[in-house]
MIMAR-303590 format. One record per residue (C-alpha): residue number from 1; residue in one letter; z, y, x. Coordinates in steps of 0.05 Angstrom, whole numbers. Layout:
N
<NUM,'A',<Z,Y,X>>,
...
This chain:
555
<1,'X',<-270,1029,543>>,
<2,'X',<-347,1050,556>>,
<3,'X',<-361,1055,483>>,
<4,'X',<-297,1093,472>>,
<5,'X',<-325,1146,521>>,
<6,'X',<-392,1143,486>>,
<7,'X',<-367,1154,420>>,
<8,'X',<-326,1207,448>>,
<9,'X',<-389,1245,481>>,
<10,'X',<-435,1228,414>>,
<11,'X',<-380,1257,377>>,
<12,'X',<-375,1328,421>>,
<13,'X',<-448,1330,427>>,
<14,'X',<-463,1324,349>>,
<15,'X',<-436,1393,331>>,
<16,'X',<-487,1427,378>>,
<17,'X',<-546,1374,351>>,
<18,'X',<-524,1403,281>>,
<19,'X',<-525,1471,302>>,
<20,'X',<-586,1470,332>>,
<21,'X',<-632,1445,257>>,
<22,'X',<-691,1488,239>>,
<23,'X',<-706,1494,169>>,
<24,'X',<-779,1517,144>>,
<25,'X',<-795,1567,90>>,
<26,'X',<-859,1582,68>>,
<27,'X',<-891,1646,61>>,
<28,'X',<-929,1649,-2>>,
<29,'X',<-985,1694,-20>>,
<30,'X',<-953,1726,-78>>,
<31,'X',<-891,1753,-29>>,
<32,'X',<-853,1694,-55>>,
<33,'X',<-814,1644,-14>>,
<34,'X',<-810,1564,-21>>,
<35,'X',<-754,1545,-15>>,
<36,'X',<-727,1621,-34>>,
<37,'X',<-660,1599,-13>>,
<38,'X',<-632,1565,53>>,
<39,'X',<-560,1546,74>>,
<40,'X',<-558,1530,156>>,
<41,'X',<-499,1532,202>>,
<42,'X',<-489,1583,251>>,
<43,'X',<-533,1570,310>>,
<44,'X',<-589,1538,259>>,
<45,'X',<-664,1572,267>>,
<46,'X',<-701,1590,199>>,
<47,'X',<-779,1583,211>>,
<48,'X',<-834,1619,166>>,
<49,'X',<-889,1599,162>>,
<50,'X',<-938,1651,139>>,
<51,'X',<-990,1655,90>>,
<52,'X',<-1035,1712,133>>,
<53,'X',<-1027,1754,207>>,
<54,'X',<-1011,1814,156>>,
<55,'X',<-946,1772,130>>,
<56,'X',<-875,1802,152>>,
<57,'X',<-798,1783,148>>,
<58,'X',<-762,1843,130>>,
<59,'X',<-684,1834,115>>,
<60,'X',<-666,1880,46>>,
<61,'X',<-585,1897,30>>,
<62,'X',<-587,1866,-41>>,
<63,'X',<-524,1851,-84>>,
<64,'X',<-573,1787,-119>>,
<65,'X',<-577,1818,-178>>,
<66,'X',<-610,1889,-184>>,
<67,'X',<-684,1905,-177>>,
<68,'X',<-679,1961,-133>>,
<69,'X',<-687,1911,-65>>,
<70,'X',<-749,1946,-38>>,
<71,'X',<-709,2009,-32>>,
<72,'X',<-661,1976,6>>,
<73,'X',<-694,1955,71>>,
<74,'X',<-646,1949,121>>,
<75,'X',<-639,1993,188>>,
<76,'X',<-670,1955,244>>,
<77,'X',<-619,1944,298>>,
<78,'X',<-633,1916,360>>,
<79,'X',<-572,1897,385>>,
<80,'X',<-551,1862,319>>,
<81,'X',<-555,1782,341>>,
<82,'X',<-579,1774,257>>,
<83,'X',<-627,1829,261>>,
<84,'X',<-693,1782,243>>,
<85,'X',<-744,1833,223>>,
<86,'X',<-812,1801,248>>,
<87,'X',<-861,1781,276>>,
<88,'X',<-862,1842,328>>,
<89,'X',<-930,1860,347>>,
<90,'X',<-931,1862,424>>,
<91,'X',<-984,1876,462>>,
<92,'X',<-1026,1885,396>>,
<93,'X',<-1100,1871,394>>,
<94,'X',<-1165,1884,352>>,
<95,'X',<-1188,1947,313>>,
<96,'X',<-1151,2014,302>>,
<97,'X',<-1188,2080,267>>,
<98,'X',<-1151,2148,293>>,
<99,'X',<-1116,2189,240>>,
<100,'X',<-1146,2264,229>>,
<101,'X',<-1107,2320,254>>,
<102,'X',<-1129,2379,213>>,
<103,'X',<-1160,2346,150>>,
<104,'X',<-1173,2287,120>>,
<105,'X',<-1233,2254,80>>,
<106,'X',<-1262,2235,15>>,
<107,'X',<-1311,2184,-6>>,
<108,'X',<-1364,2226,-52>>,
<109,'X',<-1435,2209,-79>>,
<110,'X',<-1496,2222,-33>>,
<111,'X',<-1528,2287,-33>>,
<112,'X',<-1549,2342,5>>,
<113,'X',<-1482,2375,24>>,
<114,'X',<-1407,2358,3>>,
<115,'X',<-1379,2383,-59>>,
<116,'X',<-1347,2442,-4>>,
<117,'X',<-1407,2462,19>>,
<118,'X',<-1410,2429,89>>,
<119,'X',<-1448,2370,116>>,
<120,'X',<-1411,2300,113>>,
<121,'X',<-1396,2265,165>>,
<122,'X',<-1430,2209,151>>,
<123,'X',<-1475,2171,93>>,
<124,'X',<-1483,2096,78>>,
<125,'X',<-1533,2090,9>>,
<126,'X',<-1499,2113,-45>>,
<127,'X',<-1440,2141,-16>>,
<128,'X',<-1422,2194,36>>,
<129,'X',<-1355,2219,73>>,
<130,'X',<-1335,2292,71>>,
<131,'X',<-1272,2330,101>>,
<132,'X',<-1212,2345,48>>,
<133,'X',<-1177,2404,79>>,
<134,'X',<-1129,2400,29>>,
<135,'X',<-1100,2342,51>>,
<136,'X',<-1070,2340,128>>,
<137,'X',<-1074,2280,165>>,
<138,'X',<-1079,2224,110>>,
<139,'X',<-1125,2159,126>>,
<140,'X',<-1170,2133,74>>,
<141,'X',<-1145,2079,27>>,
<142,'X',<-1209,2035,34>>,
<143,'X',<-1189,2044,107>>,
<144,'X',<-1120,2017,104>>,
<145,'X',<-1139,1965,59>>,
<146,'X',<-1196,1939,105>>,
<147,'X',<-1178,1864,121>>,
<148,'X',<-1218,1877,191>>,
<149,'X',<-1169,1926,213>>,
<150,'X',<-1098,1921,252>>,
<151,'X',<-1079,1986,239>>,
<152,'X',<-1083,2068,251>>,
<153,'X',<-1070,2108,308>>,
<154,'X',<-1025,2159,274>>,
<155,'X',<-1036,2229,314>>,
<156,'X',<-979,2277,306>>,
<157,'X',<-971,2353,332>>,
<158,'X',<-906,2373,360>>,
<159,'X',<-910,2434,319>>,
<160,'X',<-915,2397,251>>,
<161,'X',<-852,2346,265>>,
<162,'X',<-810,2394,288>>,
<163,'X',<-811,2454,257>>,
<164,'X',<-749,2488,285>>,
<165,'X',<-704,2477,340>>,
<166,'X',<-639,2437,344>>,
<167,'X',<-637,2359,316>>,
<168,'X',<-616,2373,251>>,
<169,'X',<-651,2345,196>>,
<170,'X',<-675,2406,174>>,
<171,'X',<-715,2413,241>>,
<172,'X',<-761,2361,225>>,
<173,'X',<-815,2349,174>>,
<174,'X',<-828,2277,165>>,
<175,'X',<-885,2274,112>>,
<176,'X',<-938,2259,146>>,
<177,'X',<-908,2214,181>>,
<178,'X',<-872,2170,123>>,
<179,'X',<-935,2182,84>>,
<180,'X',<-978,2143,136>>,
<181,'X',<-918,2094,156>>,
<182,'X',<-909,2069,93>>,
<183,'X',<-986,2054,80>>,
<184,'X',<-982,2018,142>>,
<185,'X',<-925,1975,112>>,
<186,'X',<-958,1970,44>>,
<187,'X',<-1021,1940,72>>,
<188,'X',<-996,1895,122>>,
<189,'X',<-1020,1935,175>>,
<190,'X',<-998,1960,252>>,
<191,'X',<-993,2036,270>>,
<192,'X',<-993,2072,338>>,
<193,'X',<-958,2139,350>>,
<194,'X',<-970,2193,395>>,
<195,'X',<-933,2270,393>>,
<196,'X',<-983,2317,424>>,
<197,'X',<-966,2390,464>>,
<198,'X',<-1017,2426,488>>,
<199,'X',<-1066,2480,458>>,
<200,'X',<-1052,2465,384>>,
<201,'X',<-992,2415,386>>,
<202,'X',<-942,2461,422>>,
<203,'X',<-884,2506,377>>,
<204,'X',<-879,2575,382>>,
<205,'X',<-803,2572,377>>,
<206,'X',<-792,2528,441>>,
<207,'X',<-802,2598,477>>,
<208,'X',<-744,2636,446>>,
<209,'X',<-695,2571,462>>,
<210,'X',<-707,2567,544>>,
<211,'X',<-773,2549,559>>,
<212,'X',<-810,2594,600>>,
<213,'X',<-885,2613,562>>,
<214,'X',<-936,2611,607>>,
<215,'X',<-1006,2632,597>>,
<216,'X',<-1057,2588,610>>,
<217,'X',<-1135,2584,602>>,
<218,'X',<-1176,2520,602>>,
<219,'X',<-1241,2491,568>>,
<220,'X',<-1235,2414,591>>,
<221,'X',<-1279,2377,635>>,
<222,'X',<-1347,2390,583>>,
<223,'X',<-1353,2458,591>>,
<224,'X',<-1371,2481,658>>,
<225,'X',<-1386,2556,637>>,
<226,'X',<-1335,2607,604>>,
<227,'X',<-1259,2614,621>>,
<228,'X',<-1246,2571,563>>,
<229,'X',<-1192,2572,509>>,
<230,'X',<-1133,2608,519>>,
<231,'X',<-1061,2576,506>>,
<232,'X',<-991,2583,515>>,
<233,'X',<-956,2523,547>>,
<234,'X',<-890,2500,566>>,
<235,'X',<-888,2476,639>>,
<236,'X',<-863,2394,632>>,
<237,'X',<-833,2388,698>>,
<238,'X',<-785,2440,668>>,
<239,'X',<-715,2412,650>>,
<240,'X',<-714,2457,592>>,
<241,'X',<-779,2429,572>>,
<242,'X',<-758,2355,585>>,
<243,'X',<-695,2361,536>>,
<244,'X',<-736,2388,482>>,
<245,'X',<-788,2340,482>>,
<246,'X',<-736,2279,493>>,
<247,'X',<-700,2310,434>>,
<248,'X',<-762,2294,389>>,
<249,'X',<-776,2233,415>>,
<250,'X',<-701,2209,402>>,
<251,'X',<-708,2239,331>>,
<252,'X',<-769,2203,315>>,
<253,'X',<-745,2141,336>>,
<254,'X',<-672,2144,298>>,
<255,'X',<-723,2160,234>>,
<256,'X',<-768,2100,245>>,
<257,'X',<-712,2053,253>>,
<258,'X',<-678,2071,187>>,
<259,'X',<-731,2025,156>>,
<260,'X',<-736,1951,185>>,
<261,'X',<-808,1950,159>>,
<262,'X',<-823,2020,185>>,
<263,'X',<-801,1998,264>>,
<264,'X',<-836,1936,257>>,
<265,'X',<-902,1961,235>>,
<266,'X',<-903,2001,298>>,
<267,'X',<-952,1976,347>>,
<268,'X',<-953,2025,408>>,
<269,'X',<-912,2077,433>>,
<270,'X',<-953,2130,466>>,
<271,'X',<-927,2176,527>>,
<272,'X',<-949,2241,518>>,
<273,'X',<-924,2313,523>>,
<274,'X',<-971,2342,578>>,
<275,'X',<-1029,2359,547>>,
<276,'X',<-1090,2406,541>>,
<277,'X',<-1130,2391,476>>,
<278,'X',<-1110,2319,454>>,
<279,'X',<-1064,2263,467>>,
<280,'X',<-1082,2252,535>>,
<281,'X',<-1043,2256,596>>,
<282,'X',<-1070,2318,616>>,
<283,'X',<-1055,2391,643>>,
<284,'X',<-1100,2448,647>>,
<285,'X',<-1115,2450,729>>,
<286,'X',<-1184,2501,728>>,
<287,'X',<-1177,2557,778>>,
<288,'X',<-1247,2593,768>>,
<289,'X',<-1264,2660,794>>,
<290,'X',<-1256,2710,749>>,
<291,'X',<-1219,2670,702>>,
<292,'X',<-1149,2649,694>>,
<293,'X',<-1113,2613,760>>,
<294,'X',<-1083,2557,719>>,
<295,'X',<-1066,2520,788>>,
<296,'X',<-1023,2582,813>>,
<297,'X',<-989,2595,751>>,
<298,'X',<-966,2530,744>>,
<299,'X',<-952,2523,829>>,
<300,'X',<-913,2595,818>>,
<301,'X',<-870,2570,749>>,
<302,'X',<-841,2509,791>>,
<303,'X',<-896,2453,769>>,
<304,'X',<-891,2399,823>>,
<305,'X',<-924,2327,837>>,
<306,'X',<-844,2301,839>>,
<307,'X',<-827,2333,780>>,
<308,'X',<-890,2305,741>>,
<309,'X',<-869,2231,761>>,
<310,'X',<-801,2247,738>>,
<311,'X',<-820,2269,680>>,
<312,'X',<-862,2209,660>>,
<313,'X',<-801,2162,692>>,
<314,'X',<-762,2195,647>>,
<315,'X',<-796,2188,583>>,
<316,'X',<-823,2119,592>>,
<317,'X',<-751,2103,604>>,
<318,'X',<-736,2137,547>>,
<319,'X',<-784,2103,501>>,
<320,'X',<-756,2033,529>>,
<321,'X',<-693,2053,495>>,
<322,'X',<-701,2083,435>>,
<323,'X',<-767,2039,420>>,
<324,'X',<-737,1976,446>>,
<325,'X',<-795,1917,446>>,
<326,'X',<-840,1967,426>>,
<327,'X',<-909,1973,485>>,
<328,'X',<-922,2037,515>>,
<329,'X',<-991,2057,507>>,
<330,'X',<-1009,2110,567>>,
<331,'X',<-1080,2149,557>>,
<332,'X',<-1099,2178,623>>,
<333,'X',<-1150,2230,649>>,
<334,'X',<-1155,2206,719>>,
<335,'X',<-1166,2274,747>>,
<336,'X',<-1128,2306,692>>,
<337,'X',<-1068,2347,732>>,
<338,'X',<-1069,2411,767>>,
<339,'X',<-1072,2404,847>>,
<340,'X',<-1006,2435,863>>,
<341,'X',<-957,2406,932>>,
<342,'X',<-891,2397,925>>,
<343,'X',<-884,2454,976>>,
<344,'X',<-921,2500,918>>,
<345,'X',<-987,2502,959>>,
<346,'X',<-1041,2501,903>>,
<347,'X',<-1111,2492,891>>,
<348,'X',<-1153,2560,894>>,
<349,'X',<-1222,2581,857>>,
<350,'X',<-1259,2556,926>>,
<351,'X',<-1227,2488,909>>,
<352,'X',<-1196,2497,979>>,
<353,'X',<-1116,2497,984>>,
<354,'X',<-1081,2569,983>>,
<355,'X',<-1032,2540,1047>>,
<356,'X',<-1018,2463,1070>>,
<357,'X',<-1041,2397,1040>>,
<358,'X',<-1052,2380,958>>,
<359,'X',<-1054,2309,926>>,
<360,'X',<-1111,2284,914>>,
<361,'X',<-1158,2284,864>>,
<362,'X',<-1130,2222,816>>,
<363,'X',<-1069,2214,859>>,
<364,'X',<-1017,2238,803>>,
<365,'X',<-1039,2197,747>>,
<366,'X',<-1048,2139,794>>,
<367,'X',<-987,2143,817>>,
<368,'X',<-957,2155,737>>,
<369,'X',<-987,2090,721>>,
<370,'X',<-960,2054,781>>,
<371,'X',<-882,2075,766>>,
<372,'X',<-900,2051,698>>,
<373,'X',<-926,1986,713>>,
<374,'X',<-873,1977,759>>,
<375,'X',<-812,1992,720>>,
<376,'X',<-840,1962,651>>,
<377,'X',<-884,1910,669>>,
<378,'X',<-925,1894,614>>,
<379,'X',<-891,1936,562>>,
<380,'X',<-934,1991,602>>,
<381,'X',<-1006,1992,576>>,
<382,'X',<-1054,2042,604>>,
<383,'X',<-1122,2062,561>>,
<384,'X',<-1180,2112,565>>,
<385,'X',<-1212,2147,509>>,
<386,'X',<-1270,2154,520>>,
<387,'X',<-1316,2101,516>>,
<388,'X',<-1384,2093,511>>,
<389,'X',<-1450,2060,489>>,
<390,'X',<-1461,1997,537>>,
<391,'X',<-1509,2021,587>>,
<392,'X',<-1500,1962,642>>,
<393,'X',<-1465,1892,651>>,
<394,'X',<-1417,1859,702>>,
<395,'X',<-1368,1925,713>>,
<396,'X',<-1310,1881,724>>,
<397,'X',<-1345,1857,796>>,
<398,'X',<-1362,1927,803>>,
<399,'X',<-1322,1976,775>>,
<400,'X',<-1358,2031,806>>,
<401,'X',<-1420,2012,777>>,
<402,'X',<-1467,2069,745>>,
<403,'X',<-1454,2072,670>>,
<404,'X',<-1392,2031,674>>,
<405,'X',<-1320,2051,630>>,
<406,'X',<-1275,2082,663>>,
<407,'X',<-1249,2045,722>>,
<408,'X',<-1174,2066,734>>,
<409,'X',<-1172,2024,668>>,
<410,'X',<-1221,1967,688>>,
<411,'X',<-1173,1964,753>>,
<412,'X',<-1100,1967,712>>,
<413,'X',<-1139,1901,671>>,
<414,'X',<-1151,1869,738>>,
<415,'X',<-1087,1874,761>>,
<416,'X',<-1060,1837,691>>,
<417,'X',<-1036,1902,663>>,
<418,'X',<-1056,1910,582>>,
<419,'X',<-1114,1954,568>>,
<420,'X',<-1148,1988,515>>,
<421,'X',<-1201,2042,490>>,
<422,'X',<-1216,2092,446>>,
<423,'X',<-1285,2110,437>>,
<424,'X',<-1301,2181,462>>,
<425,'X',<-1314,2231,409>>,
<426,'X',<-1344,2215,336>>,
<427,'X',<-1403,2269,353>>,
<428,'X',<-1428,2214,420>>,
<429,'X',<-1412,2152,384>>,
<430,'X',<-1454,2168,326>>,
<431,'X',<-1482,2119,289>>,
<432,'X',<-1464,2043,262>>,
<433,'X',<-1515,2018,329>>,
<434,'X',<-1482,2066,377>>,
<435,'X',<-1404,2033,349>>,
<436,'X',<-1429,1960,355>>,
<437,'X',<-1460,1987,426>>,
<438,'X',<-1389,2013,450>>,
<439,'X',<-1342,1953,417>>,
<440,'X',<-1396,1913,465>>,
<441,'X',<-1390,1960,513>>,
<442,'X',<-1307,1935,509>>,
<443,'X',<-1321,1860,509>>,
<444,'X',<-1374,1858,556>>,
<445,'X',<-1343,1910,615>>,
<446,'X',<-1275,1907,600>>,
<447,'X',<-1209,1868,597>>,
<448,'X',<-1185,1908,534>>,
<449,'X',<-1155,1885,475>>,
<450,'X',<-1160,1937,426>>,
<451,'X',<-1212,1989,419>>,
<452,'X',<-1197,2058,373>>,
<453,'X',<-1247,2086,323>>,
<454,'X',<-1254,2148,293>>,
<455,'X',<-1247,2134,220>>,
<456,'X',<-1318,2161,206>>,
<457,'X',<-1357,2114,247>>,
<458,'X',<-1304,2055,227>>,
<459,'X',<-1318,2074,149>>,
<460,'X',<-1392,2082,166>>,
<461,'X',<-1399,2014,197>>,
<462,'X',<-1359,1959,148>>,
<463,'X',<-1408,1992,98>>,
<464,'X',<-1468,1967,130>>,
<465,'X',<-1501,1911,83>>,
<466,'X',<-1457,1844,96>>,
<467,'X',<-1420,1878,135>>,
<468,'X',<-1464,1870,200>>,
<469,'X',<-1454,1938,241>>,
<470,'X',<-1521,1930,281>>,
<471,'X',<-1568,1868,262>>,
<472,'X',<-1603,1891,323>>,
<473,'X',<-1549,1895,370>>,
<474,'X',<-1495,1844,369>>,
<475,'X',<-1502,1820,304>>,
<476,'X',<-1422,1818,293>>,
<477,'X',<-1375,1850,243>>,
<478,'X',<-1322,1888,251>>,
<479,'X',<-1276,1832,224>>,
<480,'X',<-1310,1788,280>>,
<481,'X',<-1301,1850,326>>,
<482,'X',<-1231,1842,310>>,
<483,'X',<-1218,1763,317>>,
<484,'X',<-1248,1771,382>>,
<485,'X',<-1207,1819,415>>,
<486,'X',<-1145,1785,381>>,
<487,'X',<-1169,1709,421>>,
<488,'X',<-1178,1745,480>>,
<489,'X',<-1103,1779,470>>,
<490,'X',<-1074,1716,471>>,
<491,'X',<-1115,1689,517>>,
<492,'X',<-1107,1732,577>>,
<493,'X',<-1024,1743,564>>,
<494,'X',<-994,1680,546>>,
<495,'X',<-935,1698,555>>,
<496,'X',<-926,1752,517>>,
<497,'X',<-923,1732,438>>,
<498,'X',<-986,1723,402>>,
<499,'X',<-983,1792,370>>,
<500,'X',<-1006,1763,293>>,
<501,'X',<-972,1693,294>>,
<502,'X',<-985,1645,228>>,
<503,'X',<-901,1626,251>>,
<504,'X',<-843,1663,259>>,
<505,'X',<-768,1646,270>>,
<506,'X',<-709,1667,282>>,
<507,'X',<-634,1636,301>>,
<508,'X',<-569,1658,256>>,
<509,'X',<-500,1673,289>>,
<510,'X',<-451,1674,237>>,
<511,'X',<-415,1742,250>>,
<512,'X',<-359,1749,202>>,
<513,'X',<-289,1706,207>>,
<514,'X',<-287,1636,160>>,
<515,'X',<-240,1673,113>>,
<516,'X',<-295,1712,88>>,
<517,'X',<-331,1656,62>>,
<518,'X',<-408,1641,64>>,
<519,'X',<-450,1695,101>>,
<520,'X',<-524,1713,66>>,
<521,'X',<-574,1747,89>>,
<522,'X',<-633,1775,42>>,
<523,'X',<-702,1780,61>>,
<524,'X',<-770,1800,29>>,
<525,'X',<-848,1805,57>>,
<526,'X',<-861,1866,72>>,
<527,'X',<-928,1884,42>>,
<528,'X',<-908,1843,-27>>,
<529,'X',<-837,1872,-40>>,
<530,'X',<-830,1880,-109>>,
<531,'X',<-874,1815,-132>>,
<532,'X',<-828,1760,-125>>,
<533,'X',<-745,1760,-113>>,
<534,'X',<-717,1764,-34>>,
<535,'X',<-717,1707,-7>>,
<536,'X',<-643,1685,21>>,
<537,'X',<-614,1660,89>>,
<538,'X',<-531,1636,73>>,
<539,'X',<-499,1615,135>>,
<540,'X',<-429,1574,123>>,
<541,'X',<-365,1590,146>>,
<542,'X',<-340,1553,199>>,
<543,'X',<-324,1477,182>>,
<544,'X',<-365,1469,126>>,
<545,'X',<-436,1425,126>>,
<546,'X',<-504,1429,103>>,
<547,'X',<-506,1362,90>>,
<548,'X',<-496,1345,19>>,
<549,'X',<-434,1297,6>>,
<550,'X',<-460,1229,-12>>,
<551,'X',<-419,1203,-78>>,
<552,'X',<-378,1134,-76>>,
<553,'X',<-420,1085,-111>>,
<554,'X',<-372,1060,-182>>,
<555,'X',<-351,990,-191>>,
C-alpha cells in the first residue's frame, strides 16, 4: 500500500518536475544562436547565455521564411506572460556622454579654426572636434561605437517632440528621437531620456490651448548681476499644464514600446517638466530689485509647495506606468524652486517674506525626492549635474565637507537610494586631467554608479595615447572607469539585477488552446539582426513531450 501512495505522488509530482526544465542557448558573436531552435513545455525556462553585456533577446513576428525579420520587432508588452525581451537594464551603471541640443559634431583634421570658421571644441594630435549645425542633436558614431561606453543621455525639447497640440500623430516629430534610439540598439548600447520646458524647451502653442503665459526673468545661480534672460513659462502646478505635459510623456512612451528593442535599450526615465535652462528640476525663483518678481508672479498665478509635490507624485506615477521596470532618474537643484506658501505668501527682493512663513530653502526638492523614494523605492534615482574636479577626500563621513559633490546626493546614496552624476559644464571640466579628476571625484566621494560626460571631453579623453585619460592622475581608462562603476553597481544593490548580465532567462506559458497546435516564438540579438536567422522558442500543446520517443529494439 505505501509504494502505491508513492507511486501515486511520484506520478503527480513528475508533470511539474517536467515543467519546470531549463534549456540553454548560446549567444554567439555573430548574432547567431546554438541550438537556434528549442521545443520546452509550458512552464519550461529558456536560458541565454551571452556572448558580451551589449548582447540582447529581442522577440521578431517572423512567418520562418522571409528576410524582412529585423523589421518586425515585436511591441513590448508588459503584461504579456511571453513577453521575453531582455536583459532589462535596471539601475544601470558606468559611462554615459550627453546628446547636443542645438548641434552636433564632426571629427575634422587639426588646424587653426574649423572648416566653419569657429574654434573646436577640442583637439587630440591629428584630429579635432567642431560643431555641425546642420545636424540637430545627433551623437558621434565613434561615440556610439565606443566599447567603454553604456550609452547616451538623449536630451529632448518639448518644443521639438511635439510640435502641435492634441495626440495625434501628426503632433509629434519623432526623428531625433528614432534616429538616436536606433543607434543605441544598433550598438548594443543603453539610452536615457529626458523632455525639457523651460527657456528654450517650452511650445509656443501650449498658450493658445489653456495654459496661462507667464512672463518670467531669470539668469540661474552663475550670474549674480543683470535681470537675466527673459522667458515665457507655463506654471506646472497648473492642471492645464499637468495634462499637457502627461500627454507627451504618454505619447513618448506608446512610441518607444512599439519596438521591443527600442523599450529595452532604455536605461533611465528622467522627471522633468519644471525647468529654467536645462533638464533640471528647477524653476526660476529670483526676486531682484529692479528686475522681474519671478516669486510673486508665480505666488499670484496659483504656484504652490502642494501643487509642486503633486505634480512630481503625479508624473513619477506616471512614468511607473507607462515606463514599467524602467528607473526614474531625478536631477535636482537643491535650492532650485521659488519660495512661495501655500497660503500665496512669497519671497520678496529683501529675501524677506511679503506676509506669513515660506519653505525653506531646499525644503521642496527635499521633500520631491522623499515622496519619490517612498512611493518607488529604488526605481527612484536622484543625481546632480554638476560635478567637479576632486578637490578633497572622505565626503561620505562628511558630506558637508569644503569641496565636496553635492550632498543632497551623497545623503540619497547613504540612505541606499541609487545615485549618479553628470559632470558640470564642458567649459569647467575642460581637459582629459580635469575628466579623470571628476570620474575620481565620483569614486572617491560618492556612492554613484554612473557619471554623464559631455561628448567633447568623453571624445577628447578615449583618444589619449593607450587610452589612459591622465597618466598623472589615476592612471585608468575610461573602459576601466566603466568596469568600475558597473562592480560597484552590483555590489552595493544586490538585489536589484546586475544591470549587464553574461545570463538571461525567461519562463514560457503556453497561451493558446492545444487545438492550435505547437506555439513558437521567434527571437533575434538585437545589435546583430540581420547576420544570422531568429533564433526559435516552440512550446507544445498540451499532452505532448519533449522527450524524444525511444524506438522498440527488433528481434
Amino acid at each position: 500500500m505505501n509504494n502505491r501512495v508513492l507511486a501515486a505522488a511520484l506520478a503527480a509530482l513528475l508533470p511539474v518536475l517536467v515543467s519546470g526544465a531549463t534549456r540553454t542557448v548560446k549567444v554567439n558573436a555573430d548574432g547567431s544562436f546554438t541550438p537556434p531552435i528549442v521545443t520546452i513545455s509550458s512552464g519550461d525556462t529558456v536560458e541565454w547565455t551571452l556572448s558580451s553585456t551589449s548582447d540582447s533577446i529581442i522577440p521578431v513576428n517572423w512567418d520562418g521564411v522571409s528576410g524582412s525579420f529585423c523589421s518586425a520587432v515585436r511591441p513590448y508588452s508588459a503584461t504579456d506572460p511571453n513577453e521575453f525581451t531582455g536583459p532589462m537594464p535596471v539601475a544601470a551603471s558606468g559611462i554615459f556622454t550627453l546628446s547636443s541640443l542645438d548641434f552636433s559634431y564632426l571629427v575634422e583634421p587639426t588646424k587653426n579654426l574649423c572648416s566653419s570658421g569657429t574654434l573646436p571644441a577640442a583637439v587630440v594630435g591629428s584630429q579635432m572636434l567642431c560643431r555641425n549645425t546642420t545636424l540637430i542633436g545627433a551623437t558621434l558614431d565613434t561615440t556610439w561605437q565606443d566599447p567603454s561606453l553604456t550609452g547616451v543621455f538623449i536630451r529632448l525639447l518639448w518644443k521639438d517632440i511635439q510640435i502641435a497640440p492634441g495626440t495625434s500623430d501628426s503632433s509629434f516629430d519623432f526623428t531625433i528621437l528614432d534616429r538616436e534610439v536606433n543607434k543605441a540598439v544598433k550598438n548594443g548600447k543603453l539610452y536615457s531620456l529626458g523632455i525639457k520646458a523651460g527657456d528654450d524647451g517650452t511650445p509656443s502653442w501650449l498658450f493658445t490651448n489653456g495654459v496661462t503665459a507667464l512672463q518670467l526673468q531669470d539668469s540661474g545661480s552663475d550670474d549674480v548681476t543683470g535681470c537675466g534672460s527673459r522667458m515665457t513659462l507655463g506654471n506646472p502646478t497648473d492642471v492645464a499644464y499637468q495634462n499637457r505635459y502627461f500627454d507627451l510623456l504618454r505619447k513618448v512612451a506608446a512610441h518607444l514600446k512599439t519596438r521591443a528593442d527600442w523599450y529595452r535599450a532604455l536605461a533611465y526615465i528622467k522627471p522633468s517638466g519644471a525647468n529654467l535652462f536645462s533638464h533640471e528640476n528647477r524653476l526660476p525663483k529670483r526676486c531682484d530689485a529692479g528686475c522681474v518678481c519671478n516669486t510673486q508672479i508665480f505666488a499670484q498665478k496659483g504656484y504652490t509647495p502642494s501643487g509642486l509635490y503633486a505634480f512630481y507624485q503625479a508624473q513619477t506615477s506616471l512614468l511607473a506606468s507607462e515606463f514599467p521596470g524602467k528607473t526614474m532618474n531625478y536631477a535636482l537643484i537643491q535650492d532650485g524652486f521659488p519660495r512661495v506658501s501655500n497660503s500665496g505668501a512669497y519671497e520678496t527682493s529683501d529675501g524677506s517674506s511679503s506676509g506669513g512663513a515660506l519653505p525653506g530653502v531646499t525644503e521642496q526638492t527635499q521633500t520631491i525626492i522623499n515622496n519619490g523614494q517612498a512611493a518607488h523605492g529604488l526605481l527612484f534615482s536622484v543625481a546632480h549635474n554638476g560635478l567637479n574636479v576632486k578637490r578633497t577626500d572622505n565626503c561620505l563621513n562628511n558630506i558637508n565637507g569644503i569641496g565636496c559633490p553635492n550632498k543632497w546626493v551623497l545623503q540619497e546614496g547613504l540612505e541606499g537610494q541609487v545615485t549618479g552624476w553628470q559632470t558640470t559644464n564642458a567649459e569647467k571640466v575642460s581637459t582629459p586631467q580635469d575628466t579623470d579628476s571628476a570620474l575620481l571625484n565620483a569614486w572617491v566621494n560618492t556612492q554613484g554608479i554612473y557619471v554623464e560626460l559631455y561628448e567633447e571631453r568623453f571624445w577628447e579623453a578615449v583618444h589619449q595615447p593607450n587610452g589612459i585619460i591622465d597618466p598623472l592622475g589615476s592612471g585608468r581608462t575610461m573602459t576601466q572607469w566603466s568596469n568600475d562603476f558597473h562592480t560597484r553597481r552590483v555590489a552595493l544593490f544586490p538585489t536589484l539585477p546586475d544591470p549587464a548580465p553574461l545570463t538571461y532567462k525567461h519562463t514560457f506559458t503556453r497561451t493558446l488552446p492545444s487545438s492550435a497546435g505547437n506555439q513558437t516564438f521567434y527571437y533575434v540579438q538585437g545589435s546583430k539582426c540581420g547576420n544570422a536567422a531568429p533564433g526559435s522558442v516552440i512550446v507544445l500543446a498540451d499532452g505532448q513531450s519533449t522527450t524524444p520517443r525511444r524506438r522498440s529494439a527488433r528481434h
